[in-house]
Every structure is written in structure tokens, then in C-alpha cells.
C-alpha positions in Angstrom: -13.7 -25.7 22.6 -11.8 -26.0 19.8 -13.4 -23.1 17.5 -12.8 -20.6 21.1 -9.4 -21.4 21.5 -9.0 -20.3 17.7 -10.7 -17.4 18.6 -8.2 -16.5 21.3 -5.6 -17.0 18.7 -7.0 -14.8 16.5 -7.8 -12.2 19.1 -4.2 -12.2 20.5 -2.8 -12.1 16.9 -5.0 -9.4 15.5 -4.8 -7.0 18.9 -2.0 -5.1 17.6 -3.8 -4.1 14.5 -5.5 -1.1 15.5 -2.4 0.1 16.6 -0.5 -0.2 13.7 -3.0 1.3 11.7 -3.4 4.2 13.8 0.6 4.4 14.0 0.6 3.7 10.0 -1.8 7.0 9.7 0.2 9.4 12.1 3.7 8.6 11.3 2.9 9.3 7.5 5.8 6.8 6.3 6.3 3.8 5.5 9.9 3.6 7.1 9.7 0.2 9.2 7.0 -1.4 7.2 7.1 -4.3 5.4 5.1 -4.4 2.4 5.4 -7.9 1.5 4.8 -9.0 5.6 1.2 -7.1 5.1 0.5 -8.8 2.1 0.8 -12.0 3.5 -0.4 -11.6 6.6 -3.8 -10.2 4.0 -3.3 -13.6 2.1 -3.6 -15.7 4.7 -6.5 -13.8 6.5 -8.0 -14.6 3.1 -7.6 -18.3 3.2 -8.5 -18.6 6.5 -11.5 -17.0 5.7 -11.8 -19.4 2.6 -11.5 -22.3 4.9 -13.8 -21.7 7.3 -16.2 -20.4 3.7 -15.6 -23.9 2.5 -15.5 -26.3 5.9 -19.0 -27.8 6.1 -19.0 -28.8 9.9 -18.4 -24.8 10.3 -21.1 -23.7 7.9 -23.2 -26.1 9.1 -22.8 -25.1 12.7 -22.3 -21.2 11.4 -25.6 -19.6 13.9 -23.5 -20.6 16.5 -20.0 -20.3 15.8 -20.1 -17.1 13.5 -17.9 -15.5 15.8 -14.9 -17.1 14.7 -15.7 -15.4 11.1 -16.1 -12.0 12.5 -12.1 -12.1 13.8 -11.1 -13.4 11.0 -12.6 -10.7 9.1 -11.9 -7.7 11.3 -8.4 -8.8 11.2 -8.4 -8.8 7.2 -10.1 -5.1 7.4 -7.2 -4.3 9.9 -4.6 -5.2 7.7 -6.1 -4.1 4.5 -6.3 -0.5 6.2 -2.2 -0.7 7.1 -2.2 -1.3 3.2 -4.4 1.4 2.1 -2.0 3.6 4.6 1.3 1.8 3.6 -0.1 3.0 -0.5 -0.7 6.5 0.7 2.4 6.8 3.1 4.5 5.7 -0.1 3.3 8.5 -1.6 4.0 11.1 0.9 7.7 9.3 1.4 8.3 10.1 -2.5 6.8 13.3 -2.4 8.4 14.4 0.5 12.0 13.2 -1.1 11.5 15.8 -3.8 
């Protein structure tokens, strides 16, 4: 029960990803971002994903729990996108100030 109601976290958390991102590749700026929110929110994707990497009971039970990985990881690709986008809308912003 424990590992689903982390998924729901997780789920609930990350849901607005995918629209950031795609907001993040339209808007071409990076007026309202935060670049040191993203790359915490990326840091501590990583250490979750450490922890679960490192928690024995999990890897142990991993065939059938592995789903709490995958969210942890599609979050971290979700975020790691808004940064690859948040990089090139920098550009564009000092470009387009020229």
C-alpha cells in the first residue's frame, strides 16, 4: 500500500510536467522560470531514484514494484527536458535582446 500511495504522489506531482515542457517549448523564454527550482526539483528526482537504487526491500521486491521506478524516472526526463528548453530559451532571450 505503501509503495502505491507513493505512486499517487508522484503521479500527482509530476502531472504538470508535460505541460510545462510543452509551455517551456512554445513560449520560447525563460521569463517565469526558475532555473535553480528545476534543478532541484532534477536533484531530488535523482536521489529518489538513488534511494529506491539502493533500498534492498525495494530491489528485492523490484518485479513487482518496478512501477514506482518508472515515475520517478519519467518525472526526472520531464524535468530534464524543461532544462534542455530553459538552456535553449536562454539563448533565444539573449539573442532576441540584441
Amino acid at each position: 500500500m505503501a509503495e502505491i500511495l507513493e505512486v499517487v504522489m508522484i503521479v500527482s506531482f509530476g502531472a504538470s510536467w508535460p505541460l510545462n515542457v510543452m509551455k517551456s517549448y512554445k513560449e520560447r523564454t525563460t521569463k517565469g522560470k526558475s532555473l535553480s527550482f528545476l534543478c532541484l526539483i532534477f536533484f531530488g528526482y535523482i536521489a529518489g531514484v538513488i534511494s529506491k537504487l539502493l533500498n534492498d526491500a525495494y530491489m528485492a521486491s523490484f518485479a513487482s514494484k518496478w512501477y514506482v521506478l518508472f515515475f520517478y524516472v519519467l518525472n526526472l526526463i520531464m524535468v530534464g527536458a524543461d532544462l534542455c528548453l530553459y538552456a535553449r530559451n536562454y539563448k533565444l532571450d539573449k539573442e532576441n535582446a540584441e
